[in-house]
VOPADREN-358902 format. One record per residue: residue number from 1; chain; x, z, y of N, C-alpha, C, O in turn. Coordinates in pm, 1 decimal, decimal comma. Layout:
BEGIN
{NUM; A; {X; Z; Y}; {X; Z; Y}; {X; Z; Y}; {X; Z; Y}}
...
This chain:
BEGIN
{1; A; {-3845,7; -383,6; 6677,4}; {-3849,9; -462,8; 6556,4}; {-3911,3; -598,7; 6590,6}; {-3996,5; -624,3; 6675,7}}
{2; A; {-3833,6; -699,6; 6484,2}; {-3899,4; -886,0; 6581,1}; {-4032,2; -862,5; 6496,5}; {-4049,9; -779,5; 6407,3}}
{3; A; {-4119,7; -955,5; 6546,4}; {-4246,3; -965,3; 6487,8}; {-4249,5; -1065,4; 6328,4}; {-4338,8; -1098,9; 6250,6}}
{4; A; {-4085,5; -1088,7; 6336,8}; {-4066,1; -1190,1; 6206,8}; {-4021,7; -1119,6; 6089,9}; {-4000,9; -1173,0; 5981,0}}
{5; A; {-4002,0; -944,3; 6127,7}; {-3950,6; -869,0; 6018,8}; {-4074,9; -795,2; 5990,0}; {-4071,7; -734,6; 5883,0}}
{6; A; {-4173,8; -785,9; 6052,3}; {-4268,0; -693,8; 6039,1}; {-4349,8; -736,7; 5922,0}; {-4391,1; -630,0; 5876,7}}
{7; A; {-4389,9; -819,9; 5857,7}; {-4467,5; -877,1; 5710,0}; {-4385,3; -798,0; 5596,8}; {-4446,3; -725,1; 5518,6}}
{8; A; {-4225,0; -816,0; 5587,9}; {-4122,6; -752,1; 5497,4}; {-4140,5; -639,4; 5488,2}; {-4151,9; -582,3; 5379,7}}
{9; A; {-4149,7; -557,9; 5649,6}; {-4139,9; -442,3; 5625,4}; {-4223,0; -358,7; 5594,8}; {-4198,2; -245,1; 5554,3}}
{10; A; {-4366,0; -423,8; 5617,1}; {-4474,5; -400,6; 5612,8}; {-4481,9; -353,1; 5463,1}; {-4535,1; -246,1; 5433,7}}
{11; A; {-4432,9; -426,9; 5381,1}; {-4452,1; -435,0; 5213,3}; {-4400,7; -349,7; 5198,4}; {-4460,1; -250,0; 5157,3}}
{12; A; {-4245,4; -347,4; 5228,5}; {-4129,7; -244,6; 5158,1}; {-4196,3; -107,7; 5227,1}; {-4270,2; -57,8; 5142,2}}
{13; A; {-4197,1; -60,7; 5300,3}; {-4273,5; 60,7; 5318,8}; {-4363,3; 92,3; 5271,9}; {-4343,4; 202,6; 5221,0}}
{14; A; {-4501,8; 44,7; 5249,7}; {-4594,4; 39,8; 5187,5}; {-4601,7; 73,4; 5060,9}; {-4699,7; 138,0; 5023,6}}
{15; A; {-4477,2; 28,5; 4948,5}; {-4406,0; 23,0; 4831,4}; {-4350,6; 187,4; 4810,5}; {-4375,9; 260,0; 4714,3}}
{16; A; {-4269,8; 219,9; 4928,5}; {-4243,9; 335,2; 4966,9}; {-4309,1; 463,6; 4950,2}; {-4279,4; 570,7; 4897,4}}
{17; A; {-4421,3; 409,8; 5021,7}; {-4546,5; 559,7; 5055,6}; {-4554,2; 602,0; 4901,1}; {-4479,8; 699,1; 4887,4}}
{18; A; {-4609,1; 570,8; 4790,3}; {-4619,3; 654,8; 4678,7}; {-4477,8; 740,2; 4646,2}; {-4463,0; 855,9; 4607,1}}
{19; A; {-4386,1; 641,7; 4676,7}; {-4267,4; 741,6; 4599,4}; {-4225,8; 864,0; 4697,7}; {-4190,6; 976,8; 4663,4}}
{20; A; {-4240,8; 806,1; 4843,5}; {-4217,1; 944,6; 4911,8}; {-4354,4; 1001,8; 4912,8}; {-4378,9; 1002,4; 5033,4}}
{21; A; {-4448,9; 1045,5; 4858,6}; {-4571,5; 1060,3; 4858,1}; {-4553,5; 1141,1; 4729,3}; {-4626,8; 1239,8; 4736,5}}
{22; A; {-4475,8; 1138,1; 4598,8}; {-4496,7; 1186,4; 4469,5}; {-4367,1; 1256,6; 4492,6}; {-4368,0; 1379,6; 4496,8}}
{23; A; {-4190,4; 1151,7; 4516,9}; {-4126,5; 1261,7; 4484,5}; {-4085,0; 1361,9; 4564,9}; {-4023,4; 1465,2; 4539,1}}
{24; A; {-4143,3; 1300,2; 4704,9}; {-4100,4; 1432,4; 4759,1}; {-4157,3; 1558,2; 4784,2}; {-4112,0; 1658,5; 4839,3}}
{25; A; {-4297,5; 1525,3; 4717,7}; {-4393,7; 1650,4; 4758,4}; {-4416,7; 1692,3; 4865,7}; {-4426,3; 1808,2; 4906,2}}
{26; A; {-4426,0; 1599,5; 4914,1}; {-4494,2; 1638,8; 5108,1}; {-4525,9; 1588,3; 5101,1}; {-4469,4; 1497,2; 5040,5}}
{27; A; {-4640,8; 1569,8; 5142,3}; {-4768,8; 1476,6; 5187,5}; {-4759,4; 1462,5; 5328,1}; {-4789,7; 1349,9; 5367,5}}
{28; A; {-4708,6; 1587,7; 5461,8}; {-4683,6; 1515,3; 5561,1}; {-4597,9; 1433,9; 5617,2}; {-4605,4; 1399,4; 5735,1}}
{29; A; {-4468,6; 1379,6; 5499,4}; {-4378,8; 1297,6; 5482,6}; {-4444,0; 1177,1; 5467,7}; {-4429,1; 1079,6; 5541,5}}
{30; A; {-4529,6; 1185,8; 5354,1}; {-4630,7; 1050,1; 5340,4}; {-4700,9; 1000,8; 5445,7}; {-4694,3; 890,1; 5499,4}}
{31; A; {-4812,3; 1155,4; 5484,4}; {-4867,1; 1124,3; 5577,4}; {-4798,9; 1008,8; 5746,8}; {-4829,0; 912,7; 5817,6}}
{32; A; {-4728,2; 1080,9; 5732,5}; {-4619,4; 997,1; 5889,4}; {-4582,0; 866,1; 5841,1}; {-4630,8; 772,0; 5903,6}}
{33; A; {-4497,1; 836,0; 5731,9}; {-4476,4; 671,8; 5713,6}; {-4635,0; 618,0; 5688,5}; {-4622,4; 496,2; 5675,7}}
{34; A; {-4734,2; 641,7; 5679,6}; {-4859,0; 626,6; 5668,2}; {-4887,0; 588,2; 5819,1}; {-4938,7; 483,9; 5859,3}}
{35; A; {-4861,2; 648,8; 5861,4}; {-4931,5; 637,8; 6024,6}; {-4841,3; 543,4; 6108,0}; {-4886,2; 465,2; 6191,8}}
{36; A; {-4704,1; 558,1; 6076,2}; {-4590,7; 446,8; 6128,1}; {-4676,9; 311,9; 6094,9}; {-4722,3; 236,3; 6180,9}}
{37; A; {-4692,2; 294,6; 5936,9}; {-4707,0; 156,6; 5887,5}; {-4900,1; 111,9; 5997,6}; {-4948,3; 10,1; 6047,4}}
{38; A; {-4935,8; 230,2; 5986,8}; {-5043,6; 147,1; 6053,0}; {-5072,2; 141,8; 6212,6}; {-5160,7; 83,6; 6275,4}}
{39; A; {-4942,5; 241,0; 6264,0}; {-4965,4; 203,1; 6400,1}; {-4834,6; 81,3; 6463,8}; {-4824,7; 41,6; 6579,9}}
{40; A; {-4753,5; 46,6; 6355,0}; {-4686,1; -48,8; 6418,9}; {-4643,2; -154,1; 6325,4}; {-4576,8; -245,0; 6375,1}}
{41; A; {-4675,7; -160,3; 6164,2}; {-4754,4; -286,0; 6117,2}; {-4861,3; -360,0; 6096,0}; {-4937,8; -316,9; 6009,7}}
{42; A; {-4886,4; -446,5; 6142,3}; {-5035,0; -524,4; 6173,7}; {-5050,7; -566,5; 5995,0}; {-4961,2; -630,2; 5939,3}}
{43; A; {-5193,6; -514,0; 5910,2}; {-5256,8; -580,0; 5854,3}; {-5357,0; -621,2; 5844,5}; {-5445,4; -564,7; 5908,9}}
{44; A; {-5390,5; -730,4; 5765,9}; {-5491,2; -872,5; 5808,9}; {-5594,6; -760,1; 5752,3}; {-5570,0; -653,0; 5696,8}}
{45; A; {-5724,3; -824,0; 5786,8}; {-5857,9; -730,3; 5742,5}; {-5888,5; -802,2; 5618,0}; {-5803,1; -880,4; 5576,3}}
{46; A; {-6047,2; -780,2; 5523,5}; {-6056,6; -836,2; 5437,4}; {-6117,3; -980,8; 5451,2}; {-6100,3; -1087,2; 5391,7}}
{47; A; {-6215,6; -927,2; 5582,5}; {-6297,0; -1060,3; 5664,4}; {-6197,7; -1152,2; 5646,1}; {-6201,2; -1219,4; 5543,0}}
{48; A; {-6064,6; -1177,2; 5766,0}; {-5980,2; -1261,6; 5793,9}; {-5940,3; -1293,4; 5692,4}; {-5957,7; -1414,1; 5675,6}}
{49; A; {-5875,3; -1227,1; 5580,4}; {-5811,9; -1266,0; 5442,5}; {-5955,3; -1385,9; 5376,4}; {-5961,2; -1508,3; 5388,5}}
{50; A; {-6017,9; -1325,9; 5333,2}; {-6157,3; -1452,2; 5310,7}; {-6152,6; -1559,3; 5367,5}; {-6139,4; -1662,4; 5301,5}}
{51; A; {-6163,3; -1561,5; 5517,2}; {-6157,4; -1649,6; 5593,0}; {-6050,2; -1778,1; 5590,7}; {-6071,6; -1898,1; 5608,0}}
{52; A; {-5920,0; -1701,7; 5561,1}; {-5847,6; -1760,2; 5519,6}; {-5838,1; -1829,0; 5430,6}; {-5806,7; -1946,2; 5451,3}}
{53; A; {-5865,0; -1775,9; 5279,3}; {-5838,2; -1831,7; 5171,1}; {-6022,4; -1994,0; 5207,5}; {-6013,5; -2116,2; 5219,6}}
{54; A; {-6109,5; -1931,5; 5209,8}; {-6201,8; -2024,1; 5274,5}; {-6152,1; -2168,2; 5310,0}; {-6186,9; -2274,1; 5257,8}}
{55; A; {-6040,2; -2142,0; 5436,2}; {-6020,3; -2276,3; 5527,8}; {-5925,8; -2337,2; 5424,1}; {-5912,2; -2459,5; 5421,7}}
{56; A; {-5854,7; -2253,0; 5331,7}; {-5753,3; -2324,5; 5238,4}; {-5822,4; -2422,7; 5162,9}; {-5796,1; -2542,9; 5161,5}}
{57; A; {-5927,3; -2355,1; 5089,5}; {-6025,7; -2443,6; 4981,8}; {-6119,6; -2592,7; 5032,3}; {-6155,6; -2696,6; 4976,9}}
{58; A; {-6132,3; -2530,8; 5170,4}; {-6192,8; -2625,1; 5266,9}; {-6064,6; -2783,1; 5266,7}; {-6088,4; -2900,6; 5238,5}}
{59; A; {-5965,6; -2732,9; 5299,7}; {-5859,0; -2814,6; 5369,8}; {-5820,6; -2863,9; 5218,6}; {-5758,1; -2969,6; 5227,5}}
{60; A; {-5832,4; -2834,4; 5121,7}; {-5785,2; -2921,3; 4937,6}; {-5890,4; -2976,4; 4921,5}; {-5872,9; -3087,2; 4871,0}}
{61; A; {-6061,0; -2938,0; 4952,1}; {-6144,3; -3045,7; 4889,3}; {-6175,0; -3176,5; 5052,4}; {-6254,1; -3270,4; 5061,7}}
{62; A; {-6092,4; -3132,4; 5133,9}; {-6087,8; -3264,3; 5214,5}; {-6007,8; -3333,2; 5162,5}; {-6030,5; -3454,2; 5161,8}}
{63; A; {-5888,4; -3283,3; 5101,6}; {-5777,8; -3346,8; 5081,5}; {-5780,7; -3418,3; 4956,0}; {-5731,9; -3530,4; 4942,0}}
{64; A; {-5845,7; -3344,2; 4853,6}; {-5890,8; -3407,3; 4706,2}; {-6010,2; -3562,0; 4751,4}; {-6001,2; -3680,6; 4719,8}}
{65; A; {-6095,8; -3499,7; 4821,4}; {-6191,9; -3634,4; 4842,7}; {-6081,5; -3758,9; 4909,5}; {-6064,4; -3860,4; 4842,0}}
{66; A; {-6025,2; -3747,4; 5014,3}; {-5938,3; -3846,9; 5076,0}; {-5856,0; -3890,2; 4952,6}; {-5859,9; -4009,6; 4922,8}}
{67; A; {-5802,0; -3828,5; 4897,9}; {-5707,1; -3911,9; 4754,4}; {-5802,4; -3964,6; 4642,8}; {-5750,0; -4026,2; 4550,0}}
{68; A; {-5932,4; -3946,9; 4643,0}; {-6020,5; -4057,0; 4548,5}; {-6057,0; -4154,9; 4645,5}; {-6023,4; -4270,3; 4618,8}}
{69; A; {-6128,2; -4131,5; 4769,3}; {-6113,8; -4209,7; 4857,4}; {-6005,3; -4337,7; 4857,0}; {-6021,2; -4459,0; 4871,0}}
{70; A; {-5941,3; -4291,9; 4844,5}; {-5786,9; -4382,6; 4851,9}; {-5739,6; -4496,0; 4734,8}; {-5687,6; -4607,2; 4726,4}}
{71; A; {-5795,3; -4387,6; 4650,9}; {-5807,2; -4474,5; 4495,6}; {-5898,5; -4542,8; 4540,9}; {-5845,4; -4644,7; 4585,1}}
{72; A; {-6046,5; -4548,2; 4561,9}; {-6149,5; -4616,7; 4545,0}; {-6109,5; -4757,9; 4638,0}; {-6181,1; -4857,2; 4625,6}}
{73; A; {-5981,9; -4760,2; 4738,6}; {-5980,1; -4829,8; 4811,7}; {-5890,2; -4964,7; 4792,4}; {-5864,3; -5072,4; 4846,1}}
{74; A; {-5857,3; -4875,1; 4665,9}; {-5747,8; -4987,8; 4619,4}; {-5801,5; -5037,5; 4457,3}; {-5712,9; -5054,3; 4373,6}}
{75; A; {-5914,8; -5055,2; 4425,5}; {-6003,1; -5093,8; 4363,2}; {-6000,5; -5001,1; 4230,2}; {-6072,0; -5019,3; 4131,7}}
{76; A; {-5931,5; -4927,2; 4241,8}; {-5927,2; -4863,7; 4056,9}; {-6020,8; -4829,0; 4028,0}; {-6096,4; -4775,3; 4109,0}}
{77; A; {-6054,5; -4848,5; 3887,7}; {-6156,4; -4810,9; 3760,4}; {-6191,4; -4648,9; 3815,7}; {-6093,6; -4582,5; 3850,3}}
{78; A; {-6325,4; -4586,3; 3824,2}; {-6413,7; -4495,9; 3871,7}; {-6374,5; -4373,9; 3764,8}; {-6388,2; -4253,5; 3786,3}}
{79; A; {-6316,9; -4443,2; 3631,3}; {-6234,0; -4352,8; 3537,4}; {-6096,9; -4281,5; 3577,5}; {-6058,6; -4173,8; 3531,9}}
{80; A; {-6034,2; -4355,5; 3664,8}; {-5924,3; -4314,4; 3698,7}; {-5945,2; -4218,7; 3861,4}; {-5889,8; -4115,7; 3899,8}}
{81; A; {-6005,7; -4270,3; 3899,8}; {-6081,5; -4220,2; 4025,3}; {-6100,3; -4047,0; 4028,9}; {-6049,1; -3962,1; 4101,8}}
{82; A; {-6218,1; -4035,2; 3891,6}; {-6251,5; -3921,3; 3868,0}; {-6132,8; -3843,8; 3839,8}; {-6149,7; -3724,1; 3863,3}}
{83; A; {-6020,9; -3873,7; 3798,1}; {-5911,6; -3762,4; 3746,7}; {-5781,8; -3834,6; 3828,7}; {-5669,8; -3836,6; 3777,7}}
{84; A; {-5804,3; -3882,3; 3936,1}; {-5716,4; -3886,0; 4022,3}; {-5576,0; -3782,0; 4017,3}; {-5460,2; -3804,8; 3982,2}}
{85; A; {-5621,0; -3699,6; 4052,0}; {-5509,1; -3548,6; 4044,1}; {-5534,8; -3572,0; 4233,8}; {-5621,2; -3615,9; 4309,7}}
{86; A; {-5384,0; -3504,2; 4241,3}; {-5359,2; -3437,3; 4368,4}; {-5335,4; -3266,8; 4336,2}; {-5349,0; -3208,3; 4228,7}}
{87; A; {-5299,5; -3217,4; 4455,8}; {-5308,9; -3067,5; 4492,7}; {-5220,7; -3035,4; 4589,9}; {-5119,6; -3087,0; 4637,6}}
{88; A; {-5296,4; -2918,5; 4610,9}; {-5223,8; -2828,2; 4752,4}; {-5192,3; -2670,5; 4714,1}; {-5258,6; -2572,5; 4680,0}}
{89; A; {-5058,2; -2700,5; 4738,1}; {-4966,3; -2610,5; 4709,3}; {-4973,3; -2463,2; 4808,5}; {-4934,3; -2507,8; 4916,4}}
{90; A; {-4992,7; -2359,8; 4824,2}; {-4969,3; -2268,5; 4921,8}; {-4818,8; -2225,4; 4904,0}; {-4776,2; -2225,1; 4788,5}}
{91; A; {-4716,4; -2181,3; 5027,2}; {-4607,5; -2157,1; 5001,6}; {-4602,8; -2070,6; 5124,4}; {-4692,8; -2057,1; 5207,2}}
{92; A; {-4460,7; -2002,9; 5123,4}; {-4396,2; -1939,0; 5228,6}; {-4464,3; -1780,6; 5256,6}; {-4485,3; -1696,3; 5169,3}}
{93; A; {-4486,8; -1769,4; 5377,7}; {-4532,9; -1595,6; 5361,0}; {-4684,4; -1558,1; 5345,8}; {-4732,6; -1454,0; 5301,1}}
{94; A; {-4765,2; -1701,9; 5408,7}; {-4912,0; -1676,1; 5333,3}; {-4875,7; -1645,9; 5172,0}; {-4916,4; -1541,3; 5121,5}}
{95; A; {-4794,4; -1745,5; 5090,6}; {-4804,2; -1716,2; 4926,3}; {-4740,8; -1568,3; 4886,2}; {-4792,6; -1499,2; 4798,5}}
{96; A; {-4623,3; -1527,4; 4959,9}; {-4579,7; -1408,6; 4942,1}; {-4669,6; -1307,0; 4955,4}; {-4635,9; -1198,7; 4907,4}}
{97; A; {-4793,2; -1316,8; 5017,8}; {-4879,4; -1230,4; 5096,0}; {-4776,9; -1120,5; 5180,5}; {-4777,0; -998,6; 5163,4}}
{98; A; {-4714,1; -1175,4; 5249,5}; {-4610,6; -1081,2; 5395,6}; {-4635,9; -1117,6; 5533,8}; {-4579,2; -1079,3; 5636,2}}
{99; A; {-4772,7; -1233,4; 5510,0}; {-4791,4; -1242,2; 5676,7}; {-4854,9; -1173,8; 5744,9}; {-4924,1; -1083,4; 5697,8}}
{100; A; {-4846,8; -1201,5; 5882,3}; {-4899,2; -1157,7; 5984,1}; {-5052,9; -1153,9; 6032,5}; {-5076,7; -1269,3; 6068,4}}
{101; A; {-5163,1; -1078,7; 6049,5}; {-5265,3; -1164,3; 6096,4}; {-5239,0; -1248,6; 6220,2}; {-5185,1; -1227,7; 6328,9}}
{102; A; {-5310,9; -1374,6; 6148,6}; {-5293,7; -1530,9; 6269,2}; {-5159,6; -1583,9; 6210,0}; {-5165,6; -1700,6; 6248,7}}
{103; A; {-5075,8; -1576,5; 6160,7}; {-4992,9; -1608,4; 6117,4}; {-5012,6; -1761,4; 6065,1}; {-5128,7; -1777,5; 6027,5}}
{104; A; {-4922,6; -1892,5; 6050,2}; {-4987,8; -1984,1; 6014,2}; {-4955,2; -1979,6; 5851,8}; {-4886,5; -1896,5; 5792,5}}
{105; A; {-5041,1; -2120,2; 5785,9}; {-5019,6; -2088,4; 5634,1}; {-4951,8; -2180,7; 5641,5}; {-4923,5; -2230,8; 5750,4}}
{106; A; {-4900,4; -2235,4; 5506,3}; {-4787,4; -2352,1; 5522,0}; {-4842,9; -2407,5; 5380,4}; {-4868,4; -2332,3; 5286,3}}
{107; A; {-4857,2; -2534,3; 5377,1}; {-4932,3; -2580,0; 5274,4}; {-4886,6; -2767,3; 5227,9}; {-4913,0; -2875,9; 5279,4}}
{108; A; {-4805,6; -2721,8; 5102,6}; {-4804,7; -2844,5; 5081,7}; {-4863,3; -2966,7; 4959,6}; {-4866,2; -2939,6; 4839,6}}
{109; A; {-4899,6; -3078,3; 5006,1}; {-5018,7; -3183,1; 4930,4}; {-4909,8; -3254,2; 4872,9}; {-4807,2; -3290,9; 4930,0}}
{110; A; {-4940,0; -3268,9; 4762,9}; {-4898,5; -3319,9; 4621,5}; {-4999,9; -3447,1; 4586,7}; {-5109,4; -3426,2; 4534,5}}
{111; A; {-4947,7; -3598,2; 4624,6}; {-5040,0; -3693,5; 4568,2}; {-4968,4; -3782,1; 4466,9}; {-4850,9; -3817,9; 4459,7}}
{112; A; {-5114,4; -3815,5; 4362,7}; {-5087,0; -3900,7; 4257,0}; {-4973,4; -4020,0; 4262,5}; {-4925,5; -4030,5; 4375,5}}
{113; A; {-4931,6; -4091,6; 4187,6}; {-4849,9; -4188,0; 4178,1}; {-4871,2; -4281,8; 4272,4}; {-4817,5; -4309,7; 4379,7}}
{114; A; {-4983,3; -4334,9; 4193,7}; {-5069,6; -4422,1; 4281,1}; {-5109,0; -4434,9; 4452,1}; {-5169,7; -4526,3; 4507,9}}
{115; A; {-5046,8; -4299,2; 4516,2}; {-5106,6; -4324,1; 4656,0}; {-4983,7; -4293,1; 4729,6}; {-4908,3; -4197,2; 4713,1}}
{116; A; {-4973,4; -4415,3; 4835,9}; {-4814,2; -4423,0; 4842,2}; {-4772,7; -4263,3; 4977,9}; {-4874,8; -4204,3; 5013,2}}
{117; A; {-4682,7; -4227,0; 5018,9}; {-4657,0; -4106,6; 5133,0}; {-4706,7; -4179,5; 5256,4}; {-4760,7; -4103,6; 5337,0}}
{118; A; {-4702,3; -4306,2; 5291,7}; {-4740,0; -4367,7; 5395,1}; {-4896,4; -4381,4; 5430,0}; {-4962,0; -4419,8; 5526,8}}
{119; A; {-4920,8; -4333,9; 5310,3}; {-5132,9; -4348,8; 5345,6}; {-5150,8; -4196,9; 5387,9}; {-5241,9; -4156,8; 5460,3}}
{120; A; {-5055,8; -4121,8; 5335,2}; {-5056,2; -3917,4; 5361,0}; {-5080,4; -3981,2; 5494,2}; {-5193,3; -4017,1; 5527,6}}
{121; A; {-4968,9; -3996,3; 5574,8}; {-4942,1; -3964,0; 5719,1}; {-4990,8; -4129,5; 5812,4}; {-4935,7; -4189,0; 5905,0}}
{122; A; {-5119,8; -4158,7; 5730,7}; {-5143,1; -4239,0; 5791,7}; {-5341,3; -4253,5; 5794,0}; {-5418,8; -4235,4; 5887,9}}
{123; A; {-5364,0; -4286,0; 5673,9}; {-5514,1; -4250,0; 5667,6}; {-5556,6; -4083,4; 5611,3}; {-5671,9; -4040,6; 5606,0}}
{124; A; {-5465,7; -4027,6; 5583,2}; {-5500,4; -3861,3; 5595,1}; {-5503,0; -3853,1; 5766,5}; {-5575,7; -3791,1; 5844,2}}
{125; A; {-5435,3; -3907,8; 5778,4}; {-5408,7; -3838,1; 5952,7}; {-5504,7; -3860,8; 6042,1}; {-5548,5; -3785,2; 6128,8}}
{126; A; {-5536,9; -3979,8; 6012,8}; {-5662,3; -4002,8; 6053,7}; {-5774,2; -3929,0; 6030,4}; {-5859,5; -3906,2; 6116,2}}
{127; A; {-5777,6; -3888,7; 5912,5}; {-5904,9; -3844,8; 5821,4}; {-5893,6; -3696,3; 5922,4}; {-5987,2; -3669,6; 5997,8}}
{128; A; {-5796,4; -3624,5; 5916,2}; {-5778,4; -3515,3; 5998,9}; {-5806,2; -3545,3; 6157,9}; {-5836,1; -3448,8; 6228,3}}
{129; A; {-5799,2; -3650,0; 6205,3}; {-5833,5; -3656,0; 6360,5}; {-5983,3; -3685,2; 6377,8}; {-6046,8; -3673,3; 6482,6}}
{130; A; {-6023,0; -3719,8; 6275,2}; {-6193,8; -3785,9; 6304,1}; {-6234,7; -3617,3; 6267,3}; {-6321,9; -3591,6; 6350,4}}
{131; A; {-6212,9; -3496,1; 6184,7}; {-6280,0; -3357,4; 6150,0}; {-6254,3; -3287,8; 6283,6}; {-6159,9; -3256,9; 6356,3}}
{132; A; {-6446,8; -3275,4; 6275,7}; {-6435,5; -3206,0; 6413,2}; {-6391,2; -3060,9; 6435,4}; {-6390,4; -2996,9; 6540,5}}
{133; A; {-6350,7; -3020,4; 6299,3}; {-6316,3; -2856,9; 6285,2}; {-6113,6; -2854,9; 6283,3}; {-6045,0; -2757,7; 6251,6}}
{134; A; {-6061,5; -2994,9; 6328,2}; {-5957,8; -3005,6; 6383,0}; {-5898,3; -3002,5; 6490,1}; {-5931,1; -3094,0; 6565,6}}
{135; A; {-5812,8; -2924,3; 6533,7}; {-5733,7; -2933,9; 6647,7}; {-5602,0; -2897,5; 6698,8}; {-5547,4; -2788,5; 6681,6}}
{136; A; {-5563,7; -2979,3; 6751,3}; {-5414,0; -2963,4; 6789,4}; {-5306,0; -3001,9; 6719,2}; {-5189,9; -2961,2; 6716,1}}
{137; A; {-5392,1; -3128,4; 6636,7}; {-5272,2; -3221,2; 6558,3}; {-5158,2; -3257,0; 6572,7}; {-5133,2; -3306,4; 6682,6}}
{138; A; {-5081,2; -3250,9; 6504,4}; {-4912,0; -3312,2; 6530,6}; {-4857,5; -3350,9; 6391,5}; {-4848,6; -3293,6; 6282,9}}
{139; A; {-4821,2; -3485,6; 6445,7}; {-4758,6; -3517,7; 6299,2}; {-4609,5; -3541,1; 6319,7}; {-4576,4; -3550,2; 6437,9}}
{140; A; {-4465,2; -3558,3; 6184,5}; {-4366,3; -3567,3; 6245,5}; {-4361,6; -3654,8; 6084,3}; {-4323,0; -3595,3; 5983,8}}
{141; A; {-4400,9; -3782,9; 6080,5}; {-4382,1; -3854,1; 5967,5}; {-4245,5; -3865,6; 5858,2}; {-4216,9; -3845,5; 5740,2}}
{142; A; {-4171,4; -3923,1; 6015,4}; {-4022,7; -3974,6; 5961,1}; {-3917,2; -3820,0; 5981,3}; {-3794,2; -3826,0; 5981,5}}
{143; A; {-3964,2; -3741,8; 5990,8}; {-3873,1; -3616,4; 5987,9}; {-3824,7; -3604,7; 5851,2}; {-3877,4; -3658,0; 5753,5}}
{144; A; {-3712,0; -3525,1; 5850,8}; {-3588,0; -3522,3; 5729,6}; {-3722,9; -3498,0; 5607,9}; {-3756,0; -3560,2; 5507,0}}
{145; A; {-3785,8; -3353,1; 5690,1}; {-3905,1; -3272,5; 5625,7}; {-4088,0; -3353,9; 5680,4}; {-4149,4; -3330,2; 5784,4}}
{146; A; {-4108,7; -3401,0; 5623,0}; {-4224,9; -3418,9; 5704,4}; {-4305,4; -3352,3; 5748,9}; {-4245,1; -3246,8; 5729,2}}
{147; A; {-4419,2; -3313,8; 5806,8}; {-4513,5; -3200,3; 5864,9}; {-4604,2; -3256,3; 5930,8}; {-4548,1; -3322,9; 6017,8}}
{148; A; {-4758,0; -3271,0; 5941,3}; {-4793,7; -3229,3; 5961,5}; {-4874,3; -3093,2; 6018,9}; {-4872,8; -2996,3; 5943,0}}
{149; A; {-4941,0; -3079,4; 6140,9}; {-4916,5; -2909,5; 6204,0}; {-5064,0; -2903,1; 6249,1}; {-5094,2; -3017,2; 6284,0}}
{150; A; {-5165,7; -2822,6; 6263,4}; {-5288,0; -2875,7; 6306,0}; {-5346,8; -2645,2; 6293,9}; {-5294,6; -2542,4; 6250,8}}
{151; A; {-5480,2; -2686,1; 6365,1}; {-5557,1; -2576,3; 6312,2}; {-5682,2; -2583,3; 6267,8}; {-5748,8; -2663,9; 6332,6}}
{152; A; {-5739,4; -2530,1; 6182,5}; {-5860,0; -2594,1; 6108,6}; {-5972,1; -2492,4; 6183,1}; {-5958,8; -2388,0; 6119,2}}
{153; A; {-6067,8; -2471,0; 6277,6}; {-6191,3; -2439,3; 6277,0}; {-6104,8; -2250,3; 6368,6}; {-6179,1; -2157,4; 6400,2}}
């Protein structure tokens, strides 16, 4: 099995175990897809799951400060400042919850009107190369998709 089906299958089996667990009335039926799913699907612990959601919250209030930042730089009223907006979106199989442990998250930043895509991939990028809990930056600005790619800490 690829290691790219194993999150899917992980679920759909999992989903499984009660019903072969109730209708079939074997429990060592259960028992065995029980032992399949945990000796050859990997799930994340609770530590790592924390950890995770952690570096997410970490990586939006860098990202929220850099977009007032940004405002503040282009002189706007401290009113507009404060309710800037922004946000960071979680998507793909971190949001599905079907990943892998280590798996990467995929996360996309949503900025105000006011702050043009060229300051994203330009003084964010920066802002991300000066954090010392960054590494292994890559940016791909002018791609169809843009991306940014990095690991936090």
């Amino acid at each position: 099995m690829s290691a790219a089906g194993q999150p899917l299958k992980r679920a759909v089996l999992e989903q499984l175990l009660p019903v072969v667990s109730n209708d079939a009335g074997d429990p060592r039926a259960a028992a065995s897809l029980q032992e399949f799913i945990s000796a050859h699907i990997p799930i994340e612990s609770e530590r790592e799951q924390r950890r995770r959601r952690d570096k997410v919250l970490e990586l939006r209030a860098l990202f929220l400060q850099w977009v007032q930042d940004t405002c503040r730089a282009k002189n706007l009223p401290e009113e507009v400042v404060a309710v800037a907006g922004g946000e960071v979106y979680i998507m793909g199989s971190y949001k599905l919850n079907v990943h892998e442990p280590g798996a990467d998250i995929d996360l996309c930043c949503v900025v105000p009107l006011h702050v043009a895509r060229e300051e994203f991939f330009t003084s964010f990028l920066e802002k991300l190369r000066a954090h010392p809990k960054v590494k292994d930056l890559a940016c791909a600005a002018s791609a169809h998709v843009p991306i940014m790619s990095f690991a936090l800490d």
